[in-house]
N, C-alpha and C positions, 0 to 999 in steps of 0.2 A: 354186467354193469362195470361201469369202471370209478374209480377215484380220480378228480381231477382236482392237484392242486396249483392254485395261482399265489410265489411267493414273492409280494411286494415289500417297498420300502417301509411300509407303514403296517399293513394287512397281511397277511396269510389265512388265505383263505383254502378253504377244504369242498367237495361236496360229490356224491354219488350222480352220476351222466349215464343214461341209457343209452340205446342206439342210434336214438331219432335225437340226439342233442337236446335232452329233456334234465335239468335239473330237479332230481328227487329229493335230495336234502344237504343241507350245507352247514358250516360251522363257521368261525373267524376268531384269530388269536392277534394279538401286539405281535407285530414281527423282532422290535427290539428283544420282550420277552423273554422268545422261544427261538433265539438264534445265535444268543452268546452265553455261553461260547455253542459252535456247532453243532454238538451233541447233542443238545436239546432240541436239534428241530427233530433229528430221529426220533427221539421218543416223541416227541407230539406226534408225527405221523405213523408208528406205530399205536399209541392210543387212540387216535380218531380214527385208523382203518380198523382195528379191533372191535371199534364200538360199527360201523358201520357195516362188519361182516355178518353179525348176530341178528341186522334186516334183511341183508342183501347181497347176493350170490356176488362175489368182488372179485374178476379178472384181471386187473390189473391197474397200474397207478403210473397214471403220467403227471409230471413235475414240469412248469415255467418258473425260471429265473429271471430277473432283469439285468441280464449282463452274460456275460461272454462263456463258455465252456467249452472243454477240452475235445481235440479233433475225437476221440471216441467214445463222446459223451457219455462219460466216466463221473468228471470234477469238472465242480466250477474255478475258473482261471479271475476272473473277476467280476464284483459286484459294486462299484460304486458307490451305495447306499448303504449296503450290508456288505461292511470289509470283514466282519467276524468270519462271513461265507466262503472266505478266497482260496483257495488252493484245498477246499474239504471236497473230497469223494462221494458227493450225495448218492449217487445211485449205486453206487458198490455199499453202503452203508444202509441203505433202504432196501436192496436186496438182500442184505445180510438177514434182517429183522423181518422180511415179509416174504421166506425162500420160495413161495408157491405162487405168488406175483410177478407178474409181466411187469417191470418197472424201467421206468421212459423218462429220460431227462433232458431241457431242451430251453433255449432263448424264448424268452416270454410273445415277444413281437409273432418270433415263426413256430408258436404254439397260435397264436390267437389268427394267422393266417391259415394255418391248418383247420382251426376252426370255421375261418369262412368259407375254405374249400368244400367241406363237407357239410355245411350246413345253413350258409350263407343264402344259399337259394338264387343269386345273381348269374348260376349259368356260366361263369369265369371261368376257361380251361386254365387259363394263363395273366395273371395280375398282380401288381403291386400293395402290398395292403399299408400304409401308414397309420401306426398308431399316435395321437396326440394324447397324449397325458403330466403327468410330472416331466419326462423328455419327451425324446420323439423317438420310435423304435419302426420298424421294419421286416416284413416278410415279402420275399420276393417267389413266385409259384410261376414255375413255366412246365405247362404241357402237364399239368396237375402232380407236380413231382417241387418241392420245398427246392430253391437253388440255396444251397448252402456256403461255396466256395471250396478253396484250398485246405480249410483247415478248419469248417464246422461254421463261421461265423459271419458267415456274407449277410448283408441286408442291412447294416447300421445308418441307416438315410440321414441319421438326425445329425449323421456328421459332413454332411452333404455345405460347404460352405456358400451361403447366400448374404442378400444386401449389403453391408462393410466390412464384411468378409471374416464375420462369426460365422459360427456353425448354426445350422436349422434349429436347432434344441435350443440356445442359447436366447432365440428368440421367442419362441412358442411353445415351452414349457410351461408350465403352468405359473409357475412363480415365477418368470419372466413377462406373463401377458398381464398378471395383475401389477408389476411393477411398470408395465410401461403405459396401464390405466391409470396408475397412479399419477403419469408425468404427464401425462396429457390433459390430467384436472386443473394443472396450475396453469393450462394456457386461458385466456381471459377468452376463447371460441365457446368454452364449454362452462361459462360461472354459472350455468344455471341447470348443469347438469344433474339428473337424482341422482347418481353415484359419490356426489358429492358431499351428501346426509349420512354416509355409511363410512365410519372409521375404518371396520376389518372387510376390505375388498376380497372377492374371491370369483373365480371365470363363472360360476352359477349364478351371481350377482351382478356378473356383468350382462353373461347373457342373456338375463331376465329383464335388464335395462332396454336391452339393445330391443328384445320382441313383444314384452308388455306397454313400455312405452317410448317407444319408438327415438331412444335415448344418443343424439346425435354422435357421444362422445364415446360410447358404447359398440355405437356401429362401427366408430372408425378404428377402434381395438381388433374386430374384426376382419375388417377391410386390409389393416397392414398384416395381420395374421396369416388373410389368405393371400397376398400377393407376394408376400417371402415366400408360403407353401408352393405359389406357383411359380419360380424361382428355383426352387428342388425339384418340383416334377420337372421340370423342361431335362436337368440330366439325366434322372430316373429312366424317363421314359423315350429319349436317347439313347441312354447305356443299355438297358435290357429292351431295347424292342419291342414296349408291350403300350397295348392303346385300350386297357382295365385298368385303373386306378380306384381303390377302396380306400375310406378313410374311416378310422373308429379311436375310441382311447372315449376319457372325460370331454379332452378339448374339444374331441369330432364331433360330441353333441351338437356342437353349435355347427354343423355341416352348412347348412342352407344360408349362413352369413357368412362364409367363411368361402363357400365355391365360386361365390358369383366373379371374387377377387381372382382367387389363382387362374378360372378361365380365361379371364380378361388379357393376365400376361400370357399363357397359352395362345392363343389366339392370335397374339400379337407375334409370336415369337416363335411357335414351332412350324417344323414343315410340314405340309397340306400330308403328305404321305404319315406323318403320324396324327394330325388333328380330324381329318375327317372321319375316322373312325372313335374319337377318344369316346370314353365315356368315363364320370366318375363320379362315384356311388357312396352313398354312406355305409357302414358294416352294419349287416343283420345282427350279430352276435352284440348288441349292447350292453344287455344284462350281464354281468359276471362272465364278460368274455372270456376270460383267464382260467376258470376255470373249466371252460366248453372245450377252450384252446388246449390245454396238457391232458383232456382227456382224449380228444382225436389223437394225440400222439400214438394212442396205444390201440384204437378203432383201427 
């Protein structure tokens, strides 16, 4: 069994992952909480692996970050969200507290790509996996081996510059897609839209708009979502040479309104030698990717 935890901006999340990618049990703390200052995230995962070794024969414990870590995945170099986290030594400090544990540290995107890899079930030797969430993150897999780069950290898509030449994130983060629902309510196309009854917007709200009732203004949050995303793939999958494309996160729920877009500029705009083979799939791993994703680290 292993430990796999997923440490976000908000959540930290913990939970015990068998072989077959089966979550047997799980917990969840405030990340502000249990992160400042640093120390404290040691002891929480010294406490919840202690409580879960007393069930469960525990090999080892693999860590996702959301942000950048050092070429010998040692310390995390940065966290954006979580600046307490910057320059701490998680996995030399987690080994310290758990000496008989395999412990694994790694970019949250190419944890949850490693999880597709193994457990995704799409048959992918070789694919880009896009996470849509709070940003947009990335794992890139060729020839079923994580491309990491020069110095640990390849696959940041979300900094991929598309439409007026923001970056991908900036667009279709999560709190970028509910702000630009927001601006799209004041055009007098949409005064009769149901998102219009809802003060606190959020992309579950929208996308419940967009599929329950078939919410014009809804769809078209969508529709610009996926034609920026297809906008990034067109470099993606020029630069790496791959014709798999995976997409998962919160936002990728909404997969099936969001694809018909980015095909569309696909289509329009790559070469037959990469389009006629493309295919591009939602992520198996929905549930609690994050923590499916850092426990492959150590499988």
């Amino acid at each position: 069994m292993i430990v796999g935890i997923d440490i976000g901006g908000t959540t930290i999340k913990l939970g015990v992952v068998d072989e077959k990618g089966n979550i047997l049990t799980a917990s969840k703390f405030p990340t502000e909480e249990w992160t400042n200052p640093a120390e404290k995230l040691t002891e929480l995962i010294q406490k919840e692996c202690a409580r879960f070794q007393k069930e469960y024969s525990i090999e080892g414990v693999g860590i996702g970050v959301p942000g950048q870590i050092s070429a010998d995945k040692e310390s995390i170099l940065e966290l954006t969200n979580i600046p307490s986290l910057n320059g701490f030594a998680l996995r030399s400090e987690i080994q310290k507290v758990l000496p008989k544990l395999k412990v694994v540290i790694e970019n949250d995107a190419r944890c949850a790509a490693m999880g597709e890899l193994q457990f995704g079930g799409h048959g992918f030797d070789s694919f880009v996996l896009m996470t849509l969430g709070t940003g947009v993150g990335g794992g890139v897999v060729i020839n079923r081996q994580i491309f990491t780069g020069a110095s640990g950290n390849a696959g940041e898509i979300g900094m991929i510059p598309v439409g007026k030449g923001k970056y991908l994130e900036e667009y279709v983060g999560q709190r970028q897609i509910v702000q630009y629902a927001a601006d799209l309510l004041q055009d007098k196309l949409y005064l009769t839209s149901v998102l219009k009854q809802d003060k606190d917007l959020s992309v579950e709200k929208i996308y419940f708009a967009a599929t329950d009732f078939n919410d014009s203004c809804a769809k078209a949050v969508f529709k610009y979502a996926g034609t920026l995303i297809g906008e990034a793939l067109l470099s993606i999958i020029h630069l790496y040479d791959v014709h798999n494309i995976v997409i998962g996160g919160g936002v990728g729920n909404a997969f099936d309104l969001i694809k018909p877009a980015a095909e569309t500029v696909l289509k329009h705009r790559l070469m037959n030698y990469y389009y006629k083979d493309l295919q591009i799939v939602k992520a198996s791993n929905q549930s609690d990717t994050g923590i499916i994703g850092a426990a492959s680290l150590v499988l």
